[in-house]
C-alpha positions as CSV (number, residue, x, y, z in Angstrom):
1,X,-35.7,-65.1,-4.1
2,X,-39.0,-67.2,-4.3
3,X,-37.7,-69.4,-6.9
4,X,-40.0,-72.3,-8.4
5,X,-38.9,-75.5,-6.1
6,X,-38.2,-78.9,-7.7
7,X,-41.3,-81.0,-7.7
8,X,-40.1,-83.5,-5.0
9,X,-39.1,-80.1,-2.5
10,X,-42.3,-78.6,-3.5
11,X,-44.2,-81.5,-2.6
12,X,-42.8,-81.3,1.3
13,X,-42.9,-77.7,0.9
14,X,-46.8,-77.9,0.2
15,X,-46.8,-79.9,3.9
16,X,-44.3,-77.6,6.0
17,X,-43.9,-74.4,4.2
18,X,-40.8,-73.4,2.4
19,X,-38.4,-72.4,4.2
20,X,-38.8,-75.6,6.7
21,X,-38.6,-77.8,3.8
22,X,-35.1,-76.4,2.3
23,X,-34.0,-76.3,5.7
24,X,-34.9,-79.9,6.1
25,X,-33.1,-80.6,2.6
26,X,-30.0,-78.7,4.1
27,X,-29.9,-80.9,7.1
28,X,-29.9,-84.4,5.4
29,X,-26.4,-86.0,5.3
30,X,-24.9,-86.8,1.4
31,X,-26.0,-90.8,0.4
32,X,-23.1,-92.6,-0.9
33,X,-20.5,-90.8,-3.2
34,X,-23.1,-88.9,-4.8
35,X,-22.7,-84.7,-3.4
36,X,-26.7,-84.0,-4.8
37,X,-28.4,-87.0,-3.5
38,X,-30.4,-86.8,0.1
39,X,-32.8,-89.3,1.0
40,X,-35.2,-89.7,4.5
41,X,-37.7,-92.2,5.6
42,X,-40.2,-91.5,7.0
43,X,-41.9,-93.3,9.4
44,X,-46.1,-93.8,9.7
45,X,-47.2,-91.7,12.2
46,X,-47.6,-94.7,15.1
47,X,-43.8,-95.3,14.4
48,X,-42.9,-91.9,15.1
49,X,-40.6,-91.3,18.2
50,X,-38.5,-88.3,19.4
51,X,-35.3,-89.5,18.8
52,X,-36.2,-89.9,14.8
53,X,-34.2,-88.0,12.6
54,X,-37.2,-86.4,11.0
55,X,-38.1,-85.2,15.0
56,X,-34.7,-83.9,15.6
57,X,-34.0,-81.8,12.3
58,X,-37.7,-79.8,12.2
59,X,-39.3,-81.0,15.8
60,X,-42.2,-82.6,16.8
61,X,-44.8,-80.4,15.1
62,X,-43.5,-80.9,11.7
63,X,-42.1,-83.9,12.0
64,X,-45.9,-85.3,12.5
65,X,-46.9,-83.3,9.7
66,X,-44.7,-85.2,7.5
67,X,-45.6,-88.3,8.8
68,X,-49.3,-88.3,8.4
69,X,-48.7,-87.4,4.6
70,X,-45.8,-88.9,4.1
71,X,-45.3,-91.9,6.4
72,X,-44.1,-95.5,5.0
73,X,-42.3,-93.8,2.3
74,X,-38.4,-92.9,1.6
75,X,-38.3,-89.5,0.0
76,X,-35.6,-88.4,-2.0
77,X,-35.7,-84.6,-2.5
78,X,-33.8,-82.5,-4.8
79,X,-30.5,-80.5,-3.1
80,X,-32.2,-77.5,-4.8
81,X,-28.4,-76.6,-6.3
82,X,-29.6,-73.9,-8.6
83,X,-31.3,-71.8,-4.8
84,X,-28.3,-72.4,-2.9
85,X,-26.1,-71.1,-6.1
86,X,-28.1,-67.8,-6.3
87,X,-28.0,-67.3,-2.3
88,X,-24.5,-67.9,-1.9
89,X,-23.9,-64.9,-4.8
90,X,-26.2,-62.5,-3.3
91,X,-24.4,-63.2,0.3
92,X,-20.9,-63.1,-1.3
93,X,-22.0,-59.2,-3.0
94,X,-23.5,-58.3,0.6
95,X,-20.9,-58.5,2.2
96,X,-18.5,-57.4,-0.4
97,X,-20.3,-53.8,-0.6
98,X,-20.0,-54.1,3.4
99,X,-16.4,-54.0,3.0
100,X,-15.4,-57.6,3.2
101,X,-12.0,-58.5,1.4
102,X,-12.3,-61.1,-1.5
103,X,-9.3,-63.2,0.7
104,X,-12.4,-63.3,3.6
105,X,-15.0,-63.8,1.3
106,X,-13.2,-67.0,-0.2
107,X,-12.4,-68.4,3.4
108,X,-16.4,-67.8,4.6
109,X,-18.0,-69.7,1.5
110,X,-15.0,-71.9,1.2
111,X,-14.8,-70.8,-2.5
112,X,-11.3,-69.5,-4.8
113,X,-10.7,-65.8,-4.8
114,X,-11.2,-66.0,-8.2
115,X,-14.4,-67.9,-8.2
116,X,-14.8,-64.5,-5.6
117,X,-13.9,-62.6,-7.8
118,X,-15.9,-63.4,-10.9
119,X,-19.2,-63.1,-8.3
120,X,-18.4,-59.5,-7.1
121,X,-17.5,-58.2,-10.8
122,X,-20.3,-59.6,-12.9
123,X,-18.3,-61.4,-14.8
């Protein structure tokens, strides 16, 4: 599922690698009444202390990484919508042909059992 990434996840990706930076995105609390926007500063790299969020979601390591590229700016990275979309239906068919009921299904990715349903039939 290596998916082209938005330009402003590819961008962190290019510093931290993939997977850190849509776990980064993942980790970000919702701005305002807007569900798809996320936004972090970031501090310069002589601002950067352990209790900062950007320490505490990806630790120190990345979190310096970030800074020296990214430091003195606020970034504002796609939620990447369109991957967590496609994960979420290749989970829900996992477990489906594991033997999980549609009713559990609905409860573990807080979905409808039809929206379930139209996942595990194709339609």
């Amino acid at each position: 599922m290596d998916c082209p990434l938005p330009e402003s996840v590819q961008e962190i990706a290019d510093v931290i690698g993939r997977d850190r930076a849509l776990y980064l995105i993942g980790q970000l609390p919702q701005i305002g009444a807007r569900k798809r926007r996320r936004c972090i500063s970031v501090p310069k790299p002589a601002r950067l202390t352990a209790d900062h969020q950007l320490v505490q979601i990806l630790g120190w390591d990345d979190a310096r990484r970030m800074s020296e590229v990214f430091g003195g700016e606020i970034l504002q990275p796609a939620v990447c919508r369109g991957l967590l979309v496609r994960w979420r239906h290749i989970a829900v068919r996992r477990l489906a042909r594991q033997g999980y009921k549609n009713s559990e299904l609905a409860e573990i990715f807080d979905m409808s059992i039809r929206g379930v349903r139209l996942i595990t039939h194709g339609c």
